[in-house]
C-alpha positions as CSV (number, residue, x, y, z in Angstrom):
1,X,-0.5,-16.6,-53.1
2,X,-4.3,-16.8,-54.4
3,X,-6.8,-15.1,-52.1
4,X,-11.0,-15.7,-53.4
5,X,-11.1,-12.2,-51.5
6,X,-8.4,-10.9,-54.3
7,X,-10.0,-9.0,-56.6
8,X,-7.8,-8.5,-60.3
9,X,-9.5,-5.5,-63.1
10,X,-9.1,-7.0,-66.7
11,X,-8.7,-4.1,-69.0
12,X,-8.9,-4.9,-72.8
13,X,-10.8,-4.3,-76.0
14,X,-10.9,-7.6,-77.3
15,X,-13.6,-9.7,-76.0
16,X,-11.7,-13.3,-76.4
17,X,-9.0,-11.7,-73.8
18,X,-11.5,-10.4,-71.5
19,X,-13.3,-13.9,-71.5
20,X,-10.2,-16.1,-70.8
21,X,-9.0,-14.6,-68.2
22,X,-12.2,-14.2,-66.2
23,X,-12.3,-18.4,-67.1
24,X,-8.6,-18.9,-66.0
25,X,-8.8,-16.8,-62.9
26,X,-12.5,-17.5,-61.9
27,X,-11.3,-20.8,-61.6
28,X,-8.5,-20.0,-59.6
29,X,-10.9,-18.3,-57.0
30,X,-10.1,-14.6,-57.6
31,X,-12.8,-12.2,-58.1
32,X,-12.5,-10.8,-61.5
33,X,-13.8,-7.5,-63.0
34,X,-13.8,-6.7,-66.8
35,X,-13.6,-3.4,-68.7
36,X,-13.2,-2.8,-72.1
37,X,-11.5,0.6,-72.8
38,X,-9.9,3.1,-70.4
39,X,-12.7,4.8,-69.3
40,X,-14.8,2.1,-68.4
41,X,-11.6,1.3,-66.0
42,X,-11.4,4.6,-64.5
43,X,-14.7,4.3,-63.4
44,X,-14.6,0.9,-62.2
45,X,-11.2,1.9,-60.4
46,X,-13.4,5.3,-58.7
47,X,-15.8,2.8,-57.0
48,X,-14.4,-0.2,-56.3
49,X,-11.2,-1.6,-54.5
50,X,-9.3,-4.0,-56.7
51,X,-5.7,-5.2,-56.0
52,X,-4.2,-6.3,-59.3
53,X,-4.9,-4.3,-63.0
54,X,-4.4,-5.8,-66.2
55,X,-3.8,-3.7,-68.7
56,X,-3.8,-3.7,-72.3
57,X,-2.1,-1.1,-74.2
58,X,-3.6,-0.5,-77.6
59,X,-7.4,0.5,-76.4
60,X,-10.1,3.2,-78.3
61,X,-11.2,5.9,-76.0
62,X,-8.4,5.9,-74.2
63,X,-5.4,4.2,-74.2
64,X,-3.4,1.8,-71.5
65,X,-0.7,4.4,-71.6
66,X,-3.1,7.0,-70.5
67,X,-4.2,4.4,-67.6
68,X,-1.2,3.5,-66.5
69,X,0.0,7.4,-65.9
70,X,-3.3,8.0,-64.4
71,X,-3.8,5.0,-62.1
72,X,-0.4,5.6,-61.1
73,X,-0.7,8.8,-59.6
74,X,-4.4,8.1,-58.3
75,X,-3.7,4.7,-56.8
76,X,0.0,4.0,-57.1
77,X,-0.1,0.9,-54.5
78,X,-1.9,-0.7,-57.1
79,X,0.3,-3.5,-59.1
80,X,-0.4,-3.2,-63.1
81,X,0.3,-5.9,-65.5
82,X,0.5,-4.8,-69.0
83,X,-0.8,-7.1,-71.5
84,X,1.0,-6.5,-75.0
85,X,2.1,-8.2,-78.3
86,X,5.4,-9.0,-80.4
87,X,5.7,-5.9,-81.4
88,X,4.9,-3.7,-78.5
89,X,7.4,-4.7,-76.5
90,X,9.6,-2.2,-76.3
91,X,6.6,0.1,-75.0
92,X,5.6,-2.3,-72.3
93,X,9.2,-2.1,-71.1
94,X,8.9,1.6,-71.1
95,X,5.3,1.6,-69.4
96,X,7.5,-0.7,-66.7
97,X,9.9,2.4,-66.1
98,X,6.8,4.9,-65.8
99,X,5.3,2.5,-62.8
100,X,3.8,-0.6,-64.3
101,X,4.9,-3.7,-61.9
102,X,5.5,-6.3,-65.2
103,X,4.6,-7.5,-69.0
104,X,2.8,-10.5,-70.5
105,X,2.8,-11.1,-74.3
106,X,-0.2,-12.4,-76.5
107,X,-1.0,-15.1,-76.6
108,X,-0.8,-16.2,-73.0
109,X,1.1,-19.2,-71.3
110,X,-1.3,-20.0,-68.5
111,X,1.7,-21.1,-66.3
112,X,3.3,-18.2,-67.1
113,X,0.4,-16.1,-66.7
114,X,-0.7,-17.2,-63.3
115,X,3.2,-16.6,-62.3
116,X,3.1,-13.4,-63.4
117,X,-0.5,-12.4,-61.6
118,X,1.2,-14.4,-57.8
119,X,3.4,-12.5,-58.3
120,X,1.7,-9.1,-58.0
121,X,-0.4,-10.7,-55.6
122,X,2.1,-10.9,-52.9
123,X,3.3,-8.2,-54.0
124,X,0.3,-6.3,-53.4
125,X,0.0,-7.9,-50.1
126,X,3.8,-7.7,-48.6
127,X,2.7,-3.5,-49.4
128,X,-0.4,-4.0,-47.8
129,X,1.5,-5.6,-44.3
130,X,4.1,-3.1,-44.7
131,X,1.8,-0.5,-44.5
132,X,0.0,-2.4,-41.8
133,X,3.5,-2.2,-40.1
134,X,4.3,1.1,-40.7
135,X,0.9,2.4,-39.0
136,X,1.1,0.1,-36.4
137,X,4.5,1.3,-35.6
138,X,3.4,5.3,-36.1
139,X,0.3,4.1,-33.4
140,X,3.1,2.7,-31.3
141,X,5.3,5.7,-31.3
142,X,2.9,8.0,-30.7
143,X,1.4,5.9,-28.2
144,X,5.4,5.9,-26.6
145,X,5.7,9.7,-27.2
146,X,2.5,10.2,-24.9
147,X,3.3,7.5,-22.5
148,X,6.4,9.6,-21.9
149,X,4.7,13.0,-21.4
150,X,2.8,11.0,-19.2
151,X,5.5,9.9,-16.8
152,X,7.5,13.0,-17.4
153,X,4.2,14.8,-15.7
154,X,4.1,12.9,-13.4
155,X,7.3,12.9,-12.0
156,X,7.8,16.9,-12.8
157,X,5.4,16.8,-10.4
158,X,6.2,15.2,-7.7
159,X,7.3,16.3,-4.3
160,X,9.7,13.7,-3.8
161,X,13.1,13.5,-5.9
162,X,13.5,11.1,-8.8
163,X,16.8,10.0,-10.4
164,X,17.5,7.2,-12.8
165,X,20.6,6.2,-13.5
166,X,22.2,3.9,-16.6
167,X,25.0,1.0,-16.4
168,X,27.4,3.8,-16.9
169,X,26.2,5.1,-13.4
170,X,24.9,8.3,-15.4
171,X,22.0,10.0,-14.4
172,X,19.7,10.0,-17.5
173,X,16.0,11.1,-16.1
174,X,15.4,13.2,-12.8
175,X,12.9,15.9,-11.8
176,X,13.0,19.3,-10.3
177,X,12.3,17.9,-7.1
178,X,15.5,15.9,-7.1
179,X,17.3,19.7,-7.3
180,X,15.4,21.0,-4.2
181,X,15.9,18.6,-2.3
182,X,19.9,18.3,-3.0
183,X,20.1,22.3,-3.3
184,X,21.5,22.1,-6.5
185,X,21.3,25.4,-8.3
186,X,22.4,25.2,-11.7
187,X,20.8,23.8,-14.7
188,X,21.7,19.6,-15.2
189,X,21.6,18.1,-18.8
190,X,21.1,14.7,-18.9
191,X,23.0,12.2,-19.2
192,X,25.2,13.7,-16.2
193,X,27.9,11.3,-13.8
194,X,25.7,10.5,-10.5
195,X,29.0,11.7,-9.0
196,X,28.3,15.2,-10.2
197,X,24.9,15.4,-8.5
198,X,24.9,13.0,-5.7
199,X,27.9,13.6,-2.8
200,X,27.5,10.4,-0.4
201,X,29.8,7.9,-0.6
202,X,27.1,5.1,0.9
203,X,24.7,5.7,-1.6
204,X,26.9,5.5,-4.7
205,X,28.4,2.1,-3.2
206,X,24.4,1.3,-2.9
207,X,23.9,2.0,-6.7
208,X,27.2,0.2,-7.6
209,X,26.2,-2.5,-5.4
210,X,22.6,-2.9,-6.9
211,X,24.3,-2.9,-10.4
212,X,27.0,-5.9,-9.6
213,X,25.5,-7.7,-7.9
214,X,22.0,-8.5,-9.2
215,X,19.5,-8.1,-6.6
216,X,15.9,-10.1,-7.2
217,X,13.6,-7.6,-9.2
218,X,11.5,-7.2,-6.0
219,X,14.8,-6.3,-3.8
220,X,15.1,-2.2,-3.0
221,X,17.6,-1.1,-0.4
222,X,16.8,1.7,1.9
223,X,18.7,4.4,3.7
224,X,19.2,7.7,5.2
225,X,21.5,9.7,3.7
226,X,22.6,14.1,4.6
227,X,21.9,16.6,2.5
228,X,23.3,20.2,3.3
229,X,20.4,20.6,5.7
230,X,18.6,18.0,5.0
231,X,17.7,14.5,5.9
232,X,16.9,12.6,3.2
233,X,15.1,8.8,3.0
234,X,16.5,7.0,-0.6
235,X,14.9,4.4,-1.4
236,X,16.9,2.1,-4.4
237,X,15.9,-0.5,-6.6
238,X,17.2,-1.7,-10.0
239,X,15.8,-0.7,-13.3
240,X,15.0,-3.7,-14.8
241,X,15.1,-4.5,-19.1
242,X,14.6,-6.8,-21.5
243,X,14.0,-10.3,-19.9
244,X,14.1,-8.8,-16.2
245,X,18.0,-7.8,-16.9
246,X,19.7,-5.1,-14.7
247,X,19.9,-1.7,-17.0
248,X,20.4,0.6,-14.0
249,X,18.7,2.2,-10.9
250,X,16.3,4.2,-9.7
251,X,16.4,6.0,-6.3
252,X,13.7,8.2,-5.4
253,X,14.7,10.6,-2.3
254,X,12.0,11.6,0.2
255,X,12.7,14.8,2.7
256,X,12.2,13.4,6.3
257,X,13.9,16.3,8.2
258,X,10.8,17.2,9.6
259,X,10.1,13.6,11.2
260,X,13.7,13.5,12.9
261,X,13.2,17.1,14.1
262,X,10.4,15.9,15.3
263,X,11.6,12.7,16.8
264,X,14.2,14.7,18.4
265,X,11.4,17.6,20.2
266,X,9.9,14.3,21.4
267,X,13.1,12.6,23.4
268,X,14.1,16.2,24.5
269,X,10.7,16.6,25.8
270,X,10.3,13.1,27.2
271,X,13.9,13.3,29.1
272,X,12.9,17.2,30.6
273,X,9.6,15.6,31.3
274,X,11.0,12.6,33.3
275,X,14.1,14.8,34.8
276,X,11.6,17.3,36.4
277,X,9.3,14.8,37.7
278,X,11.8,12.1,38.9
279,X,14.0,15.2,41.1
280,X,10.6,16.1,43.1
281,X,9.9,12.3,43.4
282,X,12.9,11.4,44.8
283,X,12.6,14.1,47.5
284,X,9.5,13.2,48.5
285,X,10.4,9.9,48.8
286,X,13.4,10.4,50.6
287,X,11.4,12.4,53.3
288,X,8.9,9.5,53.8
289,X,11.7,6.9,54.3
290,X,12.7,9.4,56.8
291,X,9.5,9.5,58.5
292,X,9.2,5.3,58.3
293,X,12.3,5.0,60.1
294,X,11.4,6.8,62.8
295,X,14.2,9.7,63.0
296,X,11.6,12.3,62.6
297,X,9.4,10.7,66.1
298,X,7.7,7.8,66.8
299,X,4.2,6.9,64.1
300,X,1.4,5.2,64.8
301,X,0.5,2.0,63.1
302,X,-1.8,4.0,60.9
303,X,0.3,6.5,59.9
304,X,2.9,4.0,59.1
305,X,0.7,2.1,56.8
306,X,-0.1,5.2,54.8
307,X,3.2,6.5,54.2
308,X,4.4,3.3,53.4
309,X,1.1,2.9,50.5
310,X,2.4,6.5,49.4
311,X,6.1,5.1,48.8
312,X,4.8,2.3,46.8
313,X,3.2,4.1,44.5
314,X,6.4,6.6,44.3
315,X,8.5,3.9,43.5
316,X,6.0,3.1,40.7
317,X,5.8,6.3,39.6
318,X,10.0,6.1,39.5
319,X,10.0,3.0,37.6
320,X,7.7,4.6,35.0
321,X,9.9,7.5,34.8
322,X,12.8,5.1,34.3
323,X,10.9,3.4,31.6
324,X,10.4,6.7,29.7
325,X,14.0,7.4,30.0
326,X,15.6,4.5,28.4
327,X,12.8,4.3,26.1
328,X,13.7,8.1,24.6
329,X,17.3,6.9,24.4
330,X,16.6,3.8,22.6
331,X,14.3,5.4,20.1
332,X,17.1,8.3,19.7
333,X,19.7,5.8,19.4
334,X,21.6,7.0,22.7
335,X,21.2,4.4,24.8
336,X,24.8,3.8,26.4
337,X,25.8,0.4,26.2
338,X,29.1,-0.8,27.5
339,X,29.8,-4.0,25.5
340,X,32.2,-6.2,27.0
341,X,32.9,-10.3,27.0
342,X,30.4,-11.2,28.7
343,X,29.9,-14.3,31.6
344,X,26.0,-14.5,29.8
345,X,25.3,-17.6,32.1
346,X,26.4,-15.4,35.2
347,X,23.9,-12.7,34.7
348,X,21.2,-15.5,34.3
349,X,22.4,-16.7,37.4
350,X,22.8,-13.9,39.8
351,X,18.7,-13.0,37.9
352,X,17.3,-16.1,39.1
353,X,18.4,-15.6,42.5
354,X,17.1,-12.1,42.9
355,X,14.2,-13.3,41.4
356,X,13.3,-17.3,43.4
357,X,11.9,-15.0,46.5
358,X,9.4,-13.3,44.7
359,X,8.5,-17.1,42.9
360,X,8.7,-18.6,46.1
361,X,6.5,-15.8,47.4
362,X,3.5,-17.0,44.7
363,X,4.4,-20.9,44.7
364,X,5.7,-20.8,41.3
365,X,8.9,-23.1,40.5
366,X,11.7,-21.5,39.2
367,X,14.5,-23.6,36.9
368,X,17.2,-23.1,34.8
369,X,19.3,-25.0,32.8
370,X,22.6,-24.7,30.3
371,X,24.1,-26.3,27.3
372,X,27.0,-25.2,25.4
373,X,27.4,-22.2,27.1
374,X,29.1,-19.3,25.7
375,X,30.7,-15.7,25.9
376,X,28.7,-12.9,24.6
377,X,30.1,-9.6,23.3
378,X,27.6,-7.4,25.3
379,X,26.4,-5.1,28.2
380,X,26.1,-6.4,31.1
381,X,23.3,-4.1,32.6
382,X,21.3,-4.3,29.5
383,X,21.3,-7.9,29.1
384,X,20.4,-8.1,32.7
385,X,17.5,-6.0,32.5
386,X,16.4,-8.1,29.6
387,X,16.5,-11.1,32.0
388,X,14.7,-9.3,34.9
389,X,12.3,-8.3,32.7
390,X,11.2,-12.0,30.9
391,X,11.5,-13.2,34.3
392,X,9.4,-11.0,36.1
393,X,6.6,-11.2,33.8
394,X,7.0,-15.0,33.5
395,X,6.2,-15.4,36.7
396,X,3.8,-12.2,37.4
397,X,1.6,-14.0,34.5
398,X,1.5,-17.5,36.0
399,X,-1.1,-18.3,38.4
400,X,0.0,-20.0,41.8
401,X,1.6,-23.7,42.0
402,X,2.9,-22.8,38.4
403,X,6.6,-23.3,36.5
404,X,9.1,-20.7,34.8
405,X,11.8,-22.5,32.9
406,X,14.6,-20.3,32.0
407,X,17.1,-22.3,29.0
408,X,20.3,-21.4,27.8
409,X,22.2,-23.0,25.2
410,X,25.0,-22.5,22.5
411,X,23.8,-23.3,18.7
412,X,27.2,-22.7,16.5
413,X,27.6,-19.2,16.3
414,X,24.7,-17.5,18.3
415,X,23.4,-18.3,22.2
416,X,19.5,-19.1,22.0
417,X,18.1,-18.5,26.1
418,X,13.8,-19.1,26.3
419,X,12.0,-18.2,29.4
420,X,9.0,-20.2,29.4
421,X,6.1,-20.0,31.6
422,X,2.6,-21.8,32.2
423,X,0.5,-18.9,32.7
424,X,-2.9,-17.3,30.8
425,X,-1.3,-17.0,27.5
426,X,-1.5,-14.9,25.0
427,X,-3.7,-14.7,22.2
428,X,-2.7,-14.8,18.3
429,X,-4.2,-11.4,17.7
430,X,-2.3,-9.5,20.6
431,X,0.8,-11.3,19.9
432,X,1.7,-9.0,17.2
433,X,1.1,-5.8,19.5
434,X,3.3,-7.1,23.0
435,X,6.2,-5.3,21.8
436,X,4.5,-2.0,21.5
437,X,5.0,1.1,23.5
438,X,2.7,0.9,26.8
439,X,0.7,-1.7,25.3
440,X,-0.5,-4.9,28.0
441,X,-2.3,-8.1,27.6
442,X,-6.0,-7.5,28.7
443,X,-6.9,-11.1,30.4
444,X,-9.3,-11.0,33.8
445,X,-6.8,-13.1,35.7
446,X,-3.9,-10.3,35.0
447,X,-6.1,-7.2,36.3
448,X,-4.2,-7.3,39.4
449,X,0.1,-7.2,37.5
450,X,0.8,-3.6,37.8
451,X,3.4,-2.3,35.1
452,X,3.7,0.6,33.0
453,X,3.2,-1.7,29.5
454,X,7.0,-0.7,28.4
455,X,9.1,-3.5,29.3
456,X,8.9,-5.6,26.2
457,X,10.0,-2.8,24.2
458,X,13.0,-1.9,25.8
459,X,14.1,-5.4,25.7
460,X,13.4,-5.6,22.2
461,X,15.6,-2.7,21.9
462,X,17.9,-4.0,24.2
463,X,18.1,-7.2,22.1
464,X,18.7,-5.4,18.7
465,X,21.2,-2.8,19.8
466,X,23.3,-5.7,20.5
467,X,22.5,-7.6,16.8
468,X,20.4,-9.7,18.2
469,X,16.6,-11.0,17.6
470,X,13.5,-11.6,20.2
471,X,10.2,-13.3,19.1
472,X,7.4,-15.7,21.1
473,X,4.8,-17.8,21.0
474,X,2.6,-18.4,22.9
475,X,-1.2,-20.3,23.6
476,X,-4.0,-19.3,25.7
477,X,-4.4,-20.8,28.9
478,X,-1.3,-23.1,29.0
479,X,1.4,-20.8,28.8
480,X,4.6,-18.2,27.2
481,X,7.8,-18.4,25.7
482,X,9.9,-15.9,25.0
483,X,13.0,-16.8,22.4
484,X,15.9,-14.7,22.5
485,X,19.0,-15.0,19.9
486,X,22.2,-13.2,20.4
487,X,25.9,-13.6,18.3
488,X,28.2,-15.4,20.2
489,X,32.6,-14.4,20.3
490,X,33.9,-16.4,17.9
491,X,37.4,-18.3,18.4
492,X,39.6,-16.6,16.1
């Protein structure tokens, strides 16, 4: 392949050689320099580049041989060309052996000649990508090598454990960290069965499962697993190769012993708390319904209209208690539910008729209708509470001469119930925060709705102890509803 940037060294004594092939190759857009003995090409080879040498071998001063062994060892990447005659032949074969790349005879064939010089010219530049290659891929290894110091530093150092597993389900990286936290003592060489290190059946079943069945790149699976002491968080995902395909997984184990310890000071504190408080409350309260029934003498109509103020606000106080309570067992996954078939449209029922005084009371219209109606696998105390709840608020949150709409029907293989209202409304930015522990909707026409700003979230956790799903929507000024999705007994 001819190259203008090519440059070729013609070395020869005789002057007609020189000339033609700076004519022949000139033309042929190479860049050609000229020597005519040995030590005029040493010197033109000490200062400047060239890629191809043409050497002849019978020279004064110093011959081609001498050259050839020279230019060789000084710059072997080089292709030489010796130029000879008939009768040198069998030396220009020899110079071949000592390093030269190939022979052309006197007088030249300019076919065969420019042949002869492509030849060495891709030569010269197939060595010149190699070692292009062969740097690049030193750069690239090197690059690897410190890439993997890297990462291995930064894992070593880590506080929470690291473990990377092959197809095999072998473990083939994991950090100190990962030892710690699974009190392993000895020494682990990698690659090591996952089996060997990690003693939960869940989690292996996670890896396998992550491994078979192909989870999206993005998809990680989280659980809590035990740990001698410990409570650990792993958190898997797959390693992911060559054109996003599954090589493996990679858990990385966090220590969250602390947090449940923690979580579990807080319910024991919460239930003492309430327990202490509720026992006094209830005595006091007892005494005063004591009083307001007149077996402890005859009150005045004063008297009677204090006590009666202080009983209401005990009766808050109780409900707040009660709050606290089934909030502590919800959050510490204790809350006692009784699941049984379940009459769903009887609870709503026997609701709405606790609940019409009180609507009655503030002019609101109360309604209810069914479709499809279904037997739940559930509690029946919770899922009335649930009711009571919705309810209460529905219509505590709709001004007077207003309408609560309570619908329940059966979609397939779950019941769908909505408890709409058209009160104040909600707006988009607190919608997100109504499930919240003792959080309440700040609107001017709601000052006067006393609560304790936990209801919503026991019934969410109400709703999701029993598989099921709450959400709602809601827009200012016109109105509520509350959307509630729970798994239905299937026929078997």
């Amino acid at each position: 392949m001819m190259n203008e940037s090519m440059k070729i060294l013609v070395v020869d004594d005789e002057r007609v050689v020189r000339d033609g092939c700076h004519r022949v190759l000139t033309g042929k857009g190479f860049d050609v320099l000229m020597a005519e003995n040995g030590r005029q090409a040493m010197d033109i080879l000490a200062d400047k580049l060239v890629d191809v040498i043409l050497l002849d071998l019978k020279m004064p001063v110093m011959s081609g041989e001498e050259v050839l062994e020279k230019a060789c060892d000084l710059y072997g990447e080089i292709p030489v060309i010796i130029i000879t005659g008939h009768g040198t032949i069998d030396t220009a074969v020899g110079c071949m052996k000592r390093g030269a790349y190939d022979f052309i005879t006197k007088p030249f064939q300019i076919d065969q000649f420019l042949m002869t010089i492509n030849r060495a010219i891709e030569k010269r530049e197939l060595e010149q990508k190699a070692r292009l290659y062969e740097e690049e891929k030193l750069r690239n290894l090197y690059d690897l090598n410190l890439e993997k110091s890297r990462l291995k530093t930064i894992i070593n150092c880590m506080a929470n454990g690291v473990m990377v597993t092959n197809r095999n389900m072998e473990v083939v990286l994991h950090n100190p960290a990962l030892m710690r936290l699974l009190e392993i003592s000895e020494k682990v060489e990698n690659p090591i069965a996952v089996t060997r290190i990690i003693d939960n059946d869940r989690l292996i079943n996670t890896l396998e499962t992550i491994q078979s069945e192909g989870p999206s790149k993005d998809a990680f699976i989280s659980q809590e697993i035990k740990a001698e002491k410990n409570v650990l968080r792993a958190i898997s995902a797959p390693a992911l190769g060559p054109e996003d395909g599954i090589v493996g997984t990679v858990t990385v184990l966090e220590d969250i012993t602390p947090f449940k310890q923690l979580d579990e000071m807080k319910s024991d504190f919460a239930n003492m708390v309430a327990h202490e408080l509720r026992s006094p409350l209830m005595a006091i309260r007892q005494q005063d319904s004591v009083l307001l029934e007149g077996l402890a003498g005859p009150l005045q109509e004063k008297q009677r209209t204090f006590i009666s103020r202080g009983v209401k606000k005990i009766d808050q106080l109780l409900e707040l208690i009660n709050d606290l309570l089934d909030i502590a067992k919800i959050e510490a996954g204790k809350h006692v539910q009784h699941q049984v078939p379940t009459d769903i449209e009887q609870i709503i029922r026997d609701t709405i008729a606790l609940l019409d005084p009180r609507a009655q009371e503030q002019n609101i219209e109360l309604s209810v209708s069914y479709q499809n109606m279904a037997r739940l696998q559930a509690d029946p105390k919770g899922i009335g509470e649930v009711f009571t709840n919705l309810i209460t608020n529905a219509i505590n949150y709709s001004p007077e001469g207003g309408k609560v709409v309570v619908t329940a029907q059966g979609l397939n293989e779950y019941m769908e119930i909505k408890v709409k209202d058209t009160g104040v409304g909600i707006l988009a930015d607190e919608l997100p925060k109504i499930f919240d522990k003792f959080y309440r909707v700040k609107h001017p026409k709601t000052r006067q709705v006393l609560g304790t700003g936990l209801g919503l979230s026991i019934v969410k956790g109400i709703i999701q102890a029993h598989n099921g799903t709450i959400d709602v929507d809601s827009v200012p000024d016109k109105g509520t509803t509350f959307r509630i999705l729970l798994p239905i007994i299937l026929d078997k």
